[in-house]
C-alpha positions, -999 to +999 in steps of 0.1 A: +000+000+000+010+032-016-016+061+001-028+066+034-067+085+034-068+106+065-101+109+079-099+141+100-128+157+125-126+193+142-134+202+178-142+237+192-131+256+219-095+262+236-079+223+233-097+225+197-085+216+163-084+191+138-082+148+151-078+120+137-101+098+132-094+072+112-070+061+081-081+039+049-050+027+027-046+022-008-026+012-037-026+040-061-024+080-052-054+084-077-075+061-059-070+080-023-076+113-046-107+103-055-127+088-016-110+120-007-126+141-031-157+120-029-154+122+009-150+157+012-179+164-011-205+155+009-228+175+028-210+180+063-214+208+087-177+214+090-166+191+112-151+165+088-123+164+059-096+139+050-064+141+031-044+117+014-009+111+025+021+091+006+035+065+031+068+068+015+070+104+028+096+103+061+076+093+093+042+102+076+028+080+107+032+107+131+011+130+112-015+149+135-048+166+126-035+198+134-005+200+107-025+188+079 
């Protein structure tokens, strides 16, 4: 696996930002591009996103919500 789909979720107030809540993989970068897109597209009140990340970028596992 190739991709790593970040599912993201915000929380208000003064220990607010963006968390993690949970990560799909896949083979092929255009693959994650797309449940991303698809993902993000859908009716949300703001709360939600994801991103895709390439797990052959240096420690991509310590990624946090807040420094996507």
């Amino acid at each position: 696996m190739k991709w790593a789909l970040i599912i993201l979720y915000f929380i208000g107030g003064p220990d607010g930002g963006w968390y993690e809540s949970e990560r799909k993989f896949f083979q092929t970068e255009k693959e994650c591009i797309e449940h991303m897109e698809f993902f993000n597209n859908m009716p949300k009140p703001g709360v939600m996103m994801s991103r895709c990340h390439d797990l052959n970028e240096k420690e991509w596992w310590k990624i946090k919500g807040g420094t996507i």
